[in-house]
VMD Tcl script that builds the backbone (N, CA, C; Angstrom):
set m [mol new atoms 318]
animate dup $m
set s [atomselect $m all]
$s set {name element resname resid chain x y z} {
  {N N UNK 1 A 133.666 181.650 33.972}
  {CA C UNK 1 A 133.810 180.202 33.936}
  {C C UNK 1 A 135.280 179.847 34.118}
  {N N UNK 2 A 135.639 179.396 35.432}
  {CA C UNK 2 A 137.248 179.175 35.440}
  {C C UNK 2 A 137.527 177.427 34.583}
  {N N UNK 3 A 138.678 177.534 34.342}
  {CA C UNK 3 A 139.128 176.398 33.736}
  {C C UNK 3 A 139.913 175.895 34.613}
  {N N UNK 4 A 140.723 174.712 34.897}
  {CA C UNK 4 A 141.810 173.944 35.220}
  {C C UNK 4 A 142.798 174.647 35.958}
  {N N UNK 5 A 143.111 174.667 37.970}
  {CA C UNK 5 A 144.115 175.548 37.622}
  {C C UNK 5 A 143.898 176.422 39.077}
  {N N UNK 6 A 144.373 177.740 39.479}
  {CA C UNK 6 A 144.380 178.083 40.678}
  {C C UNK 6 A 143.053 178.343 40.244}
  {N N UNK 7 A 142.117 178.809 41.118}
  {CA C UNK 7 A 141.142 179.348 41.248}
  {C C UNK 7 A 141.050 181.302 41.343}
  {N N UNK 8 A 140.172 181.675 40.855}
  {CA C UNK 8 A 140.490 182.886 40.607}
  {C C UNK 8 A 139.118 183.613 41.108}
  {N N UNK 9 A 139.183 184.437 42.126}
  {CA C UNK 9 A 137.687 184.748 42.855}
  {C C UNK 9 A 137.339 186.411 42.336}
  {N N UNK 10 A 136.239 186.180 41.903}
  {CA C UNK 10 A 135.814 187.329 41.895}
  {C C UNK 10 A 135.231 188.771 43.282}
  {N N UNK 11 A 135.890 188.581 44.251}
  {CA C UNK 11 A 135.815 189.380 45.513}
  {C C UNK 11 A 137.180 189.342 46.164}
  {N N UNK 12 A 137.392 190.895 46.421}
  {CA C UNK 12 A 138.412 190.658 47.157}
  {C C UNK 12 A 138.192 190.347 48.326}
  {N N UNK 13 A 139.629 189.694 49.398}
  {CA C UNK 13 A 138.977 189.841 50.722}
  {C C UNK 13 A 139.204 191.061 51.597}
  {N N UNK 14 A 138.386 190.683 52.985}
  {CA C UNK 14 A 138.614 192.168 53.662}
  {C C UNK 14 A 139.490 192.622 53.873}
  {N N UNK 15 A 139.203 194.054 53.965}
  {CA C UNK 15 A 140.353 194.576 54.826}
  {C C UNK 15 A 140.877 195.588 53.611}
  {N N UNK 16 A 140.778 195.011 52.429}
  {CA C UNK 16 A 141.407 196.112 51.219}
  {C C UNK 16 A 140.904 198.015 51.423}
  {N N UNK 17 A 141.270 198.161 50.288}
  {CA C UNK 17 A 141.266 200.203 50.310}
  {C C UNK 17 A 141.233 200.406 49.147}
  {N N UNK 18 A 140.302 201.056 47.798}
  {CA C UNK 18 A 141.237 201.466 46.992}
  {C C UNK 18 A 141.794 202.701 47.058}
  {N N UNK 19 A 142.912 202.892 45.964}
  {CA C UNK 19 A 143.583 204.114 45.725}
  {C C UNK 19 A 143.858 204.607 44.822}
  {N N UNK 20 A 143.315 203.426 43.698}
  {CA C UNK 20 A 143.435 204.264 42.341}
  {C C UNK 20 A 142.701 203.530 41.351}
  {N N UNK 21 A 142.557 203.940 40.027}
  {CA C UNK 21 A 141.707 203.411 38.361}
  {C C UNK 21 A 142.670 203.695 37.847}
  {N N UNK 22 A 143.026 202.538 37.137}
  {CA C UNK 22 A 143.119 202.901 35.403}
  {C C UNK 22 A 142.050 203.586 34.606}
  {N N UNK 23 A 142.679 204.200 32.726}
  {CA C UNK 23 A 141.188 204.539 32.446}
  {C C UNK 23 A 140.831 203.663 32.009}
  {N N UNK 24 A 139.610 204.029 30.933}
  {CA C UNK 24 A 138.750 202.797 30.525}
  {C C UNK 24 A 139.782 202.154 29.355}
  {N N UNK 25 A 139.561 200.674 29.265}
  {CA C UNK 25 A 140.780 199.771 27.932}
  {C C UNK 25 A 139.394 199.566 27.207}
  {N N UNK 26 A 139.606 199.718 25.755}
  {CA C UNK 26 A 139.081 199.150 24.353}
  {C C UNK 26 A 139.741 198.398 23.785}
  {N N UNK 27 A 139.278 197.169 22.981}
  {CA C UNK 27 A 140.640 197.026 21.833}
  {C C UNK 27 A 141.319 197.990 20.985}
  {N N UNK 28 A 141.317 198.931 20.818}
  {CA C UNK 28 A 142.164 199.751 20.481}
  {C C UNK 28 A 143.090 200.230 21.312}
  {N N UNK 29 A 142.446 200.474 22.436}
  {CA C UNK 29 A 143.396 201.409 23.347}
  {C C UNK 29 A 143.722 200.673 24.854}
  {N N UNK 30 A 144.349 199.301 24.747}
  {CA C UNK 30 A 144.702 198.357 25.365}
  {C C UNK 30 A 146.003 198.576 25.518}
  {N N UNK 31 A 147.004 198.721 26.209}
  {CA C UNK 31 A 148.380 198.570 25.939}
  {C C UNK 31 A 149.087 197.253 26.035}
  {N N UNK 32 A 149.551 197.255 24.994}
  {CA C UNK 32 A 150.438 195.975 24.759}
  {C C UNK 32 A 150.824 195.527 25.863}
  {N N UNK 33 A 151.395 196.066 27.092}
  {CA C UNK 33 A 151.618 195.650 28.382}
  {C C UNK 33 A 150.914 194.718 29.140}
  {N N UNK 34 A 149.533 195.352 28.854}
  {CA C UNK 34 A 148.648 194.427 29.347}
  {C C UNK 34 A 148.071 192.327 29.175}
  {N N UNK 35 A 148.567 192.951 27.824}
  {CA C UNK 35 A 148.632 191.742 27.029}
  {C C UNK 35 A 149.547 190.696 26.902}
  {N N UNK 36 A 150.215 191.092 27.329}
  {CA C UNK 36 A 151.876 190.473 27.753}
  {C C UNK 36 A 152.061 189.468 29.439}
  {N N UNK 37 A 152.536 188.993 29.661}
  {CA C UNK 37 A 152.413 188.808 31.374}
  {C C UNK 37 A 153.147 190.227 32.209}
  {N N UNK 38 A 152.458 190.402 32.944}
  {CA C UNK 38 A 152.866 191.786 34.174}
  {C C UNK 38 A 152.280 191.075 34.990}
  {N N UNK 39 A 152.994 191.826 36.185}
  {CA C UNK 39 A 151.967 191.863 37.760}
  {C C UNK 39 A 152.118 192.856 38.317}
  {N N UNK 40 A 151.408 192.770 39.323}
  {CA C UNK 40 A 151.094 194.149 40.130}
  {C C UNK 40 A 152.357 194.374 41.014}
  {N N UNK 41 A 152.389 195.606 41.638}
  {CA C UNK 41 A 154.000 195.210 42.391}
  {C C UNK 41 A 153.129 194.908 43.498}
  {N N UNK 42 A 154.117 195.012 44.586}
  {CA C UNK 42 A 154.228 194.280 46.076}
  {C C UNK 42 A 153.334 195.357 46.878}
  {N N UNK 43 A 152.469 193.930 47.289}
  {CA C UNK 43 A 151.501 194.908 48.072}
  {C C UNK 43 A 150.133 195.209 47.159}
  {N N UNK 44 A 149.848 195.549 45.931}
  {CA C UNK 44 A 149.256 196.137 45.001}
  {C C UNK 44 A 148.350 194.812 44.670}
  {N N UNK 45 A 147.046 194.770 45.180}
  {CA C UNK 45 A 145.831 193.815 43.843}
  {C C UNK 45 A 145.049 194.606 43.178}
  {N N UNK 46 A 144.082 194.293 42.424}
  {CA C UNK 46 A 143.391 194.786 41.610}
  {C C UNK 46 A 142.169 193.914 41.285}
  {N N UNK 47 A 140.972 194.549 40.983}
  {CA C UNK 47 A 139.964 194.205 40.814}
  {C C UNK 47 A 139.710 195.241 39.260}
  {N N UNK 48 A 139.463 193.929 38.453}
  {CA C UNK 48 A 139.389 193.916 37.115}
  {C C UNK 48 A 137.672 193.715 36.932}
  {N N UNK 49 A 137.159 195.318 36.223}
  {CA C UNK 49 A 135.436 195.561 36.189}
  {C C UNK 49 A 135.034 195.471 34.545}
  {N N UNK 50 A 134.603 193.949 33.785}
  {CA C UNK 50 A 134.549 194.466 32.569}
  {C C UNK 50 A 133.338 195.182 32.262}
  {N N UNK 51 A 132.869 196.399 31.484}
  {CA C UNK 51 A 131.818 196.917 31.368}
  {C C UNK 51 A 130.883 196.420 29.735}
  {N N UNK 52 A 131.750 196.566 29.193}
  {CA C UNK 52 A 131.101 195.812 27.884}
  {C C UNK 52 A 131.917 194.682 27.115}
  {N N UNK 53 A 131.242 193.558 26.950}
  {CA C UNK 53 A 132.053 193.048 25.934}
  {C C UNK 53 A 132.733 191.739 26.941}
  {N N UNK 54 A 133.727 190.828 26.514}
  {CA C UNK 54 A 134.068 189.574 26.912}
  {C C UNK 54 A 135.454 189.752 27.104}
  {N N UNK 55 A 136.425 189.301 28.248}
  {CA C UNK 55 A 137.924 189.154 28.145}
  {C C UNK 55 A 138.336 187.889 28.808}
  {N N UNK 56 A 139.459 187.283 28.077}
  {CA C UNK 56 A 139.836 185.936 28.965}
  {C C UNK 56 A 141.313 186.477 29.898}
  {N N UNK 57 A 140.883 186.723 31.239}
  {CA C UNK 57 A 142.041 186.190 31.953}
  {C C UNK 57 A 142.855 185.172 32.376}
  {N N UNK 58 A 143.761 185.658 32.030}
  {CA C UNK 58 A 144.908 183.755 32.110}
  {C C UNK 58 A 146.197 184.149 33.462}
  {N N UNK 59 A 145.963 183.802 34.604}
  {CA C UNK 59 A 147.038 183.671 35.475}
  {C C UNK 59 A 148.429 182.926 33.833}
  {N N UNK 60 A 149.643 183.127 34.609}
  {CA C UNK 60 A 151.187 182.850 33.779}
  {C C UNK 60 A 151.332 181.819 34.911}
  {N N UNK 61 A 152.273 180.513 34.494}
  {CA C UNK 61 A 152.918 179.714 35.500}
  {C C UNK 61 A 153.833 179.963 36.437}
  {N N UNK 62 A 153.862 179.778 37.183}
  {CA C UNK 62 A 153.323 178.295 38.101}
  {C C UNK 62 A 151.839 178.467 38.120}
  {N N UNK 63 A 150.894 179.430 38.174}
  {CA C UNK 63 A 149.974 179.306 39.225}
  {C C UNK 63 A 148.855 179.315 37.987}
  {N N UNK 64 A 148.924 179.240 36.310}
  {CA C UNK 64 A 148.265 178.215 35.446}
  {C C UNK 64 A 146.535 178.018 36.180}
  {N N UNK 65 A 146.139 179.423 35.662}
  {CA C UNK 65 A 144.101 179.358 35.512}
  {C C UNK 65 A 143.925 180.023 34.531}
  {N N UNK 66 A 142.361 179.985 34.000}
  {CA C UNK 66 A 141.748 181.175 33.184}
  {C C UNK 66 A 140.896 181.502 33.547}
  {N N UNK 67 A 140.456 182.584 33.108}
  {CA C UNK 67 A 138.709 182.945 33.855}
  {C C UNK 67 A 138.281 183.929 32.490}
  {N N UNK 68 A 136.660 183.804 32.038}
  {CA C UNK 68 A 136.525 184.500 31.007}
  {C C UNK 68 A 135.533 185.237 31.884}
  {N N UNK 69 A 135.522 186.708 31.469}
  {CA C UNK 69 A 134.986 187.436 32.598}
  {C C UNK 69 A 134.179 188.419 31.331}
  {N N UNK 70 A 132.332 188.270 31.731}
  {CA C UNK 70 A 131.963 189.309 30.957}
  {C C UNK 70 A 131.570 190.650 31.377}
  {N N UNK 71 A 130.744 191.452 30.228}
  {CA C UNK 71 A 130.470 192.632 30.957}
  {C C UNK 71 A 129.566 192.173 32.327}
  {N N UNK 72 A 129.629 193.505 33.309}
  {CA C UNK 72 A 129.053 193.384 34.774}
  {C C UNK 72 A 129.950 192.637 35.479}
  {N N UNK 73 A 130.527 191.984 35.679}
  {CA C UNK 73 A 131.353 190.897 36.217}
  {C C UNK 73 A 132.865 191.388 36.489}
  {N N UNK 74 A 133.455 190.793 37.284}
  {CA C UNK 74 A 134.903 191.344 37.517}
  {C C UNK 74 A 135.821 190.329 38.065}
  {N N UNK 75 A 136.818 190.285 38.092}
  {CA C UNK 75 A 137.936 189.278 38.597}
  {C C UNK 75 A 139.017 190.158 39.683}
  {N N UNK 76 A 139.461 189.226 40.677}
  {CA C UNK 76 A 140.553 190.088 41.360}
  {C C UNK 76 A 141.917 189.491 40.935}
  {N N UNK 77 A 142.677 190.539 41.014}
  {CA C UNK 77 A 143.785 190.161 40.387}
  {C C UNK 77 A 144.972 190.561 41.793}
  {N N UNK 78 A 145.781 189.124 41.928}
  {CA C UNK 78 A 146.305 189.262 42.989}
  {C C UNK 78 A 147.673 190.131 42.602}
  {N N UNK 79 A 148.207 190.605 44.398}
  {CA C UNK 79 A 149.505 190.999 44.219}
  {C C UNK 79 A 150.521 190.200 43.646}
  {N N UNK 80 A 151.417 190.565 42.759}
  {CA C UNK 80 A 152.612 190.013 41.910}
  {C C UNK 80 A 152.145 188.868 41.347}
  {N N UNK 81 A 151.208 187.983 41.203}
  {CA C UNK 81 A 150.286 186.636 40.660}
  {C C UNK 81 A 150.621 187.491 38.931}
  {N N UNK 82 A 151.477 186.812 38.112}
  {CA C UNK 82 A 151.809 187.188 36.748}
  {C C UNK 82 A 150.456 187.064 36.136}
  {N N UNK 83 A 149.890 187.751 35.101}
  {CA C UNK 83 A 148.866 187.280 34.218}
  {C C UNK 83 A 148.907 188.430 32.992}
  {N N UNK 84 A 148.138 187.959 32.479}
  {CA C UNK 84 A 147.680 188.734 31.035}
  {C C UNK 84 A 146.162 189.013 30.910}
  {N N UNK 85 A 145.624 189.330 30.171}
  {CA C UNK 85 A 144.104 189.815 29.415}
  {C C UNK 85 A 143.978 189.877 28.387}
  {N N UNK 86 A 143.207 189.352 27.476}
  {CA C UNK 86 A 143.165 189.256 26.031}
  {C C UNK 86 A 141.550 189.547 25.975}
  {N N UNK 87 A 141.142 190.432 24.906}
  {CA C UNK 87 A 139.780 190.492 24.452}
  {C C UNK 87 A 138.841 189.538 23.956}
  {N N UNK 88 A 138.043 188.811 23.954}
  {CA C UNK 88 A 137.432 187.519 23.291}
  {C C UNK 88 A 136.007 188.653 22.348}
  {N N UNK 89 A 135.505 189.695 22.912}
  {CA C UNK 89 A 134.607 190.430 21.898}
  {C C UNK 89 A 134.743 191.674 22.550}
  {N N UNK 90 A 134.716 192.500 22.070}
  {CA C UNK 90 A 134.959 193.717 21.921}
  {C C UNK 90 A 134.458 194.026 23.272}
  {N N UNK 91 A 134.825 195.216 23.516}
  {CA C UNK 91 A 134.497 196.078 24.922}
  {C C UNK 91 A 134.828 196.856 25.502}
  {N N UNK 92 A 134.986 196.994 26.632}
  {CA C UNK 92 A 135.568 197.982 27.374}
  {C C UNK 92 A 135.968 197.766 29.047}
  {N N UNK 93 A 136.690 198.128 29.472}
  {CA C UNK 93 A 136.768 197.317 31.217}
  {C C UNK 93 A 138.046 198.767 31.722}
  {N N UNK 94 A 138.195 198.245 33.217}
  {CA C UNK 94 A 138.924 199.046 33.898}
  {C C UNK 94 A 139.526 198.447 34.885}
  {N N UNK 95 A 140.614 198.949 35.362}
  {CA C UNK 95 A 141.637 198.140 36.695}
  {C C UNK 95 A 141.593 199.125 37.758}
  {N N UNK 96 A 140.907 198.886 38.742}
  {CA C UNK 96 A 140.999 198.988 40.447}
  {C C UNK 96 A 141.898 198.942 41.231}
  {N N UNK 97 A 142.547 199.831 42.015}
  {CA C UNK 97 A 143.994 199.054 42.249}
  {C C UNK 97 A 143.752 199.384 44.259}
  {N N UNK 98 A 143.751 197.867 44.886}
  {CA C UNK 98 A 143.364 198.406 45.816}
  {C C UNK 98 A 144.941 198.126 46.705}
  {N N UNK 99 A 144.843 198.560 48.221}
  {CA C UNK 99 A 146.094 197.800 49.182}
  {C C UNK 99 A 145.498 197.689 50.341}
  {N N UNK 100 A 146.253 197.092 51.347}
  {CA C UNK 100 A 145.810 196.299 52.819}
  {C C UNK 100 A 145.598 197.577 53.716}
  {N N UNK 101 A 144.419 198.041 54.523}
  {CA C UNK 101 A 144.131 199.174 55.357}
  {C C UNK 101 A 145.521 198.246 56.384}
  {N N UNK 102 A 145.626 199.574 56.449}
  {CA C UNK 102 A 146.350 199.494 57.993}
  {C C UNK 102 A 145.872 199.575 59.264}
  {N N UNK 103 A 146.111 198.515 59.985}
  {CA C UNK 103 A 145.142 198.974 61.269}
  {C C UNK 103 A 145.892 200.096 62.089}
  {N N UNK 104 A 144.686 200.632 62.725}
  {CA C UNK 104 A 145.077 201.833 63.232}
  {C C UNK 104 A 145.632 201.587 64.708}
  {N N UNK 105 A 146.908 202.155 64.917}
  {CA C UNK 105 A 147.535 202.301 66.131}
  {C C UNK 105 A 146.683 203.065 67.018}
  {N N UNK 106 A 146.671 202.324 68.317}
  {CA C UNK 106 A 146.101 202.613 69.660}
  {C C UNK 106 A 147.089 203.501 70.506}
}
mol reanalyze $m
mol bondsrecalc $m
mol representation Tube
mol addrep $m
């Protein structure tokens, strides 16, 4: 359910790759980092998979959205777009980290 604010899509668009996972986050084993504002570096999005349980994503300003994302469900999280993640009920989720295929030289 997004609130007020950029819009926040759950699909990336084409053309992505991934190349890597985080492992799985619990409330326990969340790192404070996460919780904090970060972004991805340059070049780098991510597609955020929660598996159990409820989290509110909040884009940081300028670009001011939220999205509460439950289990099954996922959010993409753009390159360098600041945000955070906070738990709303317990769970578990993982970060996707995809980048732009390169087209292939002829």
């Amino acid at each position: 359910m997004p609130t007020p604010g950029k819009h926040i899509p759950d699909r990336l668009p084409a053309g992505f790759e991934a190349y890597g996972r985080s492992p799985d986050f619990t409330p326990e084993t969340i790192p404070a980092r996460l919780q904090a504002a970060h972004a991805t570096k340059p070049g780098t999005w991510g597609l955020l998979h929660v598996l159990e349980g409820r989290l509110r994503y909040t884009l940081e300003a300028p670009h001011a959205g939220e999205r509460l994302v439950g289990a099954g469900e996922q959010v993409v999280i753009e390159a360098e777009v600041p945000h955070h993640v906070a738990f709303i009920a317990p769970g578990r989720f993982f970060v996707e980290f995809y980048r732009l295929t390169r087209p292939e030289q002829g």
